[in-house]
N, C-alpha and C positions, 0 to 999 in steps of 0.2 A: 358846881356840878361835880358829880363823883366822881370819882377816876373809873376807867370800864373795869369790869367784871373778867375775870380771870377766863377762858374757853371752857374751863369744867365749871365754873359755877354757873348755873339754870340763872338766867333773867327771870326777872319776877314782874308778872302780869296782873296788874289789880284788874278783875273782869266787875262794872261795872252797870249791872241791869236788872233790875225791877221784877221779872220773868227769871221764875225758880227753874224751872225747865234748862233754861241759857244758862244758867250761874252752872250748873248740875254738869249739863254736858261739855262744858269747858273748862271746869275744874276739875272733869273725868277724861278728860282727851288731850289737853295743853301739854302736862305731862309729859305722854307719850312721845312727844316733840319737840321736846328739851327746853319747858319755862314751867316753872315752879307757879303757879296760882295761890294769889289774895282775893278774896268775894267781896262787896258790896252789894247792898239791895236798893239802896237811892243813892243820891250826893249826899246827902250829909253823913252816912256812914265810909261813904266814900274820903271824903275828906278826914272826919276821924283815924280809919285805917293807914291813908295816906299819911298824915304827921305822924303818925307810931312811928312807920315803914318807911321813910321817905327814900333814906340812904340805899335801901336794896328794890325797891319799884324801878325797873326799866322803862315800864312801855305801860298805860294805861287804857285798855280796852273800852269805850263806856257809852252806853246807852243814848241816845239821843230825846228820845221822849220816855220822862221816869213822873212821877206825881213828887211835889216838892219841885225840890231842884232840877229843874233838866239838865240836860249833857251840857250845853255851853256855859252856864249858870256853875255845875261843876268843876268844868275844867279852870273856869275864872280864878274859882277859889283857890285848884291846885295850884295853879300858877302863881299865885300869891306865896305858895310855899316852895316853889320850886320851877324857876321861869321857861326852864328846857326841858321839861316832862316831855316826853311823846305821848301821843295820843291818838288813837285809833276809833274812829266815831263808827257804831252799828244802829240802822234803824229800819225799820219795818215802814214805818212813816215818818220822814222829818218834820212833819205837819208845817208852820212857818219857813223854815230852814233849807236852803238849799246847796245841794252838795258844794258849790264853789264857796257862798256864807260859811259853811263848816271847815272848811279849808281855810279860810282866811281868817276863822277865830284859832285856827291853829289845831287843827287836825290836820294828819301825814296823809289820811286815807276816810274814805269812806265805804262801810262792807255794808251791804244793802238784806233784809232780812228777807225769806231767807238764807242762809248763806251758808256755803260750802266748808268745810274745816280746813281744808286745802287754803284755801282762802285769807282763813281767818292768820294763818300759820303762817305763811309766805308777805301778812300784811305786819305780821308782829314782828318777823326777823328783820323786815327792811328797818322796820323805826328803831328796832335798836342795834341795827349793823350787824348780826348772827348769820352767820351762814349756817344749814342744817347739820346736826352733828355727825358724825362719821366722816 
């Protein structure tokens, strides 16, 4: 595991979902609230970006129903590369999957779509220990 992140350096959030809308407004708003955003549009680009990144990814955001891979099918793989990832699971529908399932494949949280930024922000800094800046 990496050693933590200095208080001026942004934690980096891989946002991980299918829905360009999602990717857009979270890699327009995360920012704003002191983490730096990496994109994905399924797992397997997820996983790509992730071993590029692995060293500076905090906290991985990620979709729970994607075409290909889904979220737990995902996180599988990161964890292969890195077994203390956080992970923040978001779904609109878990279809199979149920919030406590999601949790015990190792997800910190479940944020339910749709969902508030408030939300999304206060579930990223728990997983990676951030208090908000200022």
């Amino acid at each position: 595991m990496p050693p933590p992140l200095p208080d001026n350096v942004p934690p980096e959030v891989l946002v991980v979902d299918d829905e360009e809308g999602v990717r857009r407004l979270l890699q327009d708003t995360l920012p704003m609230h002191g983490f730096a955003v990496r994109l994905a549009a399924d797992g397997r680009e997820a996983v790509q970006v992730f071993s590029r990144h692995r060293g500076r990814i905090a906290v991985v955001l990620l979709d729970v129903r994607m075409p290909g891979l889904d979220g737990p099918q995902t996180l599988a793989l990161l964890r292969q590369l890195d077994p203390d990832v956080p992970c923040c699971f978001v779904t609109g529908h878990a279809g199979a999957y149920e919030g406590e399932d999601l949790q015990a494949l190792g997800g910190c949280c479940v944020i339910h779509k749709p969902f508030r930024l408030a939300e999304v922000v206060s579930a990223l800094r728990r997983a990676v220990g951030r208090k908000p800046p200022g």
